[in-house]
PLY file of the C-alpha trace (Angstrom):
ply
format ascii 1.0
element vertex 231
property float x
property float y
property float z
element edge 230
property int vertex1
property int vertex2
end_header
105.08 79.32 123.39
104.50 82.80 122.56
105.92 84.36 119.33
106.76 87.75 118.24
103.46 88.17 116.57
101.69 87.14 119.67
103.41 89.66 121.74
102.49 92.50 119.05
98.81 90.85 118.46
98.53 91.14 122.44
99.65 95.25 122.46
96.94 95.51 119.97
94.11 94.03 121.56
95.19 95.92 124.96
94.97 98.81 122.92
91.62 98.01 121.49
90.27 97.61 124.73
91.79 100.70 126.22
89.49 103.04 123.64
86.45 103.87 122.72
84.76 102.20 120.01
84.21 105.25 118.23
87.78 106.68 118.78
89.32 106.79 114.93
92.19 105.04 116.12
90.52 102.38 117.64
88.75 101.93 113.90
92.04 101.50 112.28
93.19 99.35 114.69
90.56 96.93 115.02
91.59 96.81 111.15
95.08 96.17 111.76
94.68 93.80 114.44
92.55 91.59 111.56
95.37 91.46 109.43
98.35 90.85 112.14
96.04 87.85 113.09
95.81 86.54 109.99
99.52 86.53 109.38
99.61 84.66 112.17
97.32 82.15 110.95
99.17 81.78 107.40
102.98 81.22 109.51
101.15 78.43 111.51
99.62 76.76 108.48
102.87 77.06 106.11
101.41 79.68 103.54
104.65 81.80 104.01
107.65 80.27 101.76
110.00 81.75 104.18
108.12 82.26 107.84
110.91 83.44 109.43
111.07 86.78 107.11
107.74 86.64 107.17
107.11 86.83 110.95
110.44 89.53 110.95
108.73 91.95 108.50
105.42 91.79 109.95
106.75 92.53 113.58
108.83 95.37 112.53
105.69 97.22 110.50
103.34 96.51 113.50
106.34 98.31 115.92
106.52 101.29 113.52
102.71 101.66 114.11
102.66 101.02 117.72
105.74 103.40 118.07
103.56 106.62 116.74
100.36 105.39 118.87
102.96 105.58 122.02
104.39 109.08 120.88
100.68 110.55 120.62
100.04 109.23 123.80
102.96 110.47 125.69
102.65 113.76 124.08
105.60 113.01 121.55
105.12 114.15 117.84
104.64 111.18 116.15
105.84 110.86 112.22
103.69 113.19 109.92
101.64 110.28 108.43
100.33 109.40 110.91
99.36 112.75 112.54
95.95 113.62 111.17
94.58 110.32 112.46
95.57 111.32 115.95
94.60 115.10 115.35
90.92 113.90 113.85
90.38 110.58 115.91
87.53 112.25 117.80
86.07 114.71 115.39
81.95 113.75 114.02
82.01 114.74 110.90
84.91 112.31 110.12
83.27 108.44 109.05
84.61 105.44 110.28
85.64 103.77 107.07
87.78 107.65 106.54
89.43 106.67 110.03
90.13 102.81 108.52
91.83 104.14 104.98
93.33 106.69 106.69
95.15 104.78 108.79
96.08 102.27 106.06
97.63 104.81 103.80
100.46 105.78 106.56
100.81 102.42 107.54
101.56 101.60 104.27
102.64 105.03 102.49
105.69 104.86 105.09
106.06 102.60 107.27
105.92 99.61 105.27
108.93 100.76 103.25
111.04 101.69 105.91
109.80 98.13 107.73
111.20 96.34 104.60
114.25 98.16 105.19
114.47 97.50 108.53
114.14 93.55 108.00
116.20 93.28 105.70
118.94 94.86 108.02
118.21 92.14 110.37
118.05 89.33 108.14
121.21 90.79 106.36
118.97 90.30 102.74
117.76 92.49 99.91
114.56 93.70 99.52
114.50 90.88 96.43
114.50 88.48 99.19
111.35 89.59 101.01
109.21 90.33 97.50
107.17 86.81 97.80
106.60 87.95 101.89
105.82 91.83 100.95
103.52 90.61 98.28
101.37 87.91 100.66
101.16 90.49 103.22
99.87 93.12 100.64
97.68 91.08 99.14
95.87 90.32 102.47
95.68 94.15 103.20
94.01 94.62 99.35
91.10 91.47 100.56
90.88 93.24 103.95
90.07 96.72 102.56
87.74 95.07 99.59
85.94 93.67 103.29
86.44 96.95 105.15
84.77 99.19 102.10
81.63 96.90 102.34
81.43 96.86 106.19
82.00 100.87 106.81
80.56 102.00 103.79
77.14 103.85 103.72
74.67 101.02 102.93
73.60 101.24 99.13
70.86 103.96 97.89
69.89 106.57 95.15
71.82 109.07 96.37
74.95 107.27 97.42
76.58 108.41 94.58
76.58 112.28 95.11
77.97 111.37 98.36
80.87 113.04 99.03
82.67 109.58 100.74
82.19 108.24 97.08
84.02 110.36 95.38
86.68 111.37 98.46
88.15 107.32 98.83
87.35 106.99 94.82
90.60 109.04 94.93
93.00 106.71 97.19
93.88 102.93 95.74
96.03 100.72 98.11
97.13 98.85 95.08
98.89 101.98 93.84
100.04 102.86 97.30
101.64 99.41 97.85
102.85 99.62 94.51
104.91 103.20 95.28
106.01 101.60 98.72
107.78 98.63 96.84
109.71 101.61 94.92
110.61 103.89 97.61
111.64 100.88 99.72
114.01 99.81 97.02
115.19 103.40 96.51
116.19 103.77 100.22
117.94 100.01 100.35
120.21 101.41 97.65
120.68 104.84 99.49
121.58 103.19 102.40
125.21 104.19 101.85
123.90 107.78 101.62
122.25 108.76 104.79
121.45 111.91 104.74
120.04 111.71 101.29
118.11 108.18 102.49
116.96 110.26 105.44
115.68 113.24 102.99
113.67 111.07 101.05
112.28 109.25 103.86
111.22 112.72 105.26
109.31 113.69 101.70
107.91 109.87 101.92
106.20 110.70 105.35
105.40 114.07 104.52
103.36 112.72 101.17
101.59 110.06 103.26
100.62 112.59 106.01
99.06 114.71 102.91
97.05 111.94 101.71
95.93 111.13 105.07
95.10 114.69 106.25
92.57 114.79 102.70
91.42 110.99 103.19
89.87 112.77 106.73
88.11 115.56 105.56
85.06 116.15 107.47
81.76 115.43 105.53
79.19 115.99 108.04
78.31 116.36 111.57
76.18 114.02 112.61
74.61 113.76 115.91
77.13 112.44 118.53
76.33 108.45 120.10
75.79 107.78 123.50
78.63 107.68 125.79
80.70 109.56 122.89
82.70 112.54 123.73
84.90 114.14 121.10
0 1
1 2
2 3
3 4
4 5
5 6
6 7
7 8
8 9
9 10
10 11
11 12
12 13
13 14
14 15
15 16
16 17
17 18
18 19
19 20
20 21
21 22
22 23
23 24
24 25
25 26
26 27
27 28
28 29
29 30
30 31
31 32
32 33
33 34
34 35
35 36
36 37
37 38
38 39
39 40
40 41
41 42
42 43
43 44
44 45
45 46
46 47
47 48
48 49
49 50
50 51
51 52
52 53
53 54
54 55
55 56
56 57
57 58
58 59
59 60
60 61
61 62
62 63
63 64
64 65
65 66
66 67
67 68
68 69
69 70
70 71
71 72
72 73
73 74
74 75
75 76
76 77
77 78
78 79
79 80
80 81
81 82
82 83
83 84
84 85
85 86
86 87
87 88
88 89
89 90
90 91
91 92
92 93
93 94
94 95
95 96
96 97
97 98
98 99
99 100
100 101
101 102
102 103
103 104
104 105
105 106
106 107
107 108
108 109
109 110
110 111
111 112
112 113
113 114
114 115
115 116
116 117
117 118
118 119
119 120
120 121
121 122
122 123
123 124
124 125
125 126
126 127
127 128
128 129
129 130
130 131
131 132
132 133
133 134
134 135
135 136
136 137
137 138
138 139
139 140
140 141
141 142
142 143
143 144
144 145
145 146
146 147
147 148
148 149
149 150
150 151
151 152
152 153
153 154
154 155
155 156
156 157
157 158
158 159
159 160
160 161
161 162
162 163
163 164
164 165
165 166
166 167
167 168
168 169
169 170
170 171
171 172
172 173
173 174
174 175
175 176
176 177
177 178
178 179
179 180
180 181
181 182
182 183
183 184
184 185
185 186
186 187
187 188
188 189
189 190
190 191
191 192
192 193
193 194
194 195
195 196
196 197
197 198
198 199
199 200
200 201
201 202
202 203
203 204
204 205
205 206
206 207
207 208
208 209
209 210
210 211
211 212
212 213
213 214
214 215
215 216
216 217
217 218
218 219
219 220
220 221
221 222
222 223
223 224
224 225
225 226
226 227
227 228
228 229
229 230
């Protein structure tokens, strides 16, 4: 019997095959698609205390996600974090583990926080209540990007540290990033009797993600285009 998480794991891998390898989307996705199958794996062996918040928090990130993917695809704005991924998705000079990070940081820079939100709206809880499924979930995205850093990265050499991608993800930590999205998730739970001041802050939240993303995808080169690779 299918679950949530199967439906969302099966959008994914539609979209996967729907795009170009290349296509920085398709990069970060292949990336989430890792970790949504891995939560998977630790509801069906029991590694989630509560499974049922678990599987309710992961589906509602994944939708946030899925939701901007549709919006850029019908022509829709989609939230400001996740914009530069969309507007640079094709462009050369951009690297694929840029693409990867990039996508992380809005994933988890905003919609995380407004996913805990979300879930515990559902579940009728407070965020205290989803800390132990928050922190297993974060602490799969921290192994995944330790593994994603050593796939994507430029393969060690003399030079590798004047590179510029060296010194441009030196800048971004996930650790930190989870950290802040812990906060502002617990900020807008207690604003939730405030709206419009919940739905200011949420604004600045996605504007400061879509800033880190827009510098995590500075162009560093232009290398020669692939085969079958049209930007």
């Amino acid at each position: 019997m299918d679950t949530p998480v199967d439906a969302v794991i099966s959008r994914m891998r539609a979209l996967d095959a729907s795009l170009h390898p290349r296509d920085g989307v398709a990069v970060f996705n292949r990336v989430y698609l890792a970790v949504t199958e891995a939560v998977d794996r630790y509801v069906d062996t029991g590694r989630f205390a509560d499974p049922h918040a678990a599987i309710t928090l992961d589906v509602r990130f994944a939708e946030r996600y899925l939701e901007a993917v549709e919006a850029a695809a019908g022509e829709r704005r989609p939230p400001a974090c996740w914009r530069p991924l969309f507007q640079f998705r094709r462009h050369p000079g951009v690297r694929p583990l840029q693409f990867a990070l990039a996508g992380i940081n809005a994933h988890i820079g905003h919609d995380l926080a407004l996913a805990v939100v979300d879930t515990c709206r559902t579940l009728d809880c407070a965020p205290a209540d989803l800390e132990d499924e928050f922190d297993a979930v974060g602490d799969l995205l921290v192994s995944l990007e330790e593994r994603i850093r050593e796939d994507l990265m430029p393969g060690p050499d003399l030079l590798q540290i004047a590179d510029p991608l060296t010194h441009l993800l030196g800048s971004w930590s996930l650790d930190r990033a989870r950290d802040a999205t812990w906060t502002a998730a617990r900020a807008l739970w207690a604003l939730r009797g405030l709206p419009d001041v919940a739905q200011e802050f949420t604004e600045h939240l996605d504007a400061a993600a879509g800033l880190a993303g827009r510098m995590l995808l500075t162009p560093l080169s232009e290398p020669p285009l692939r085969s079958g690779w049209t930007p």
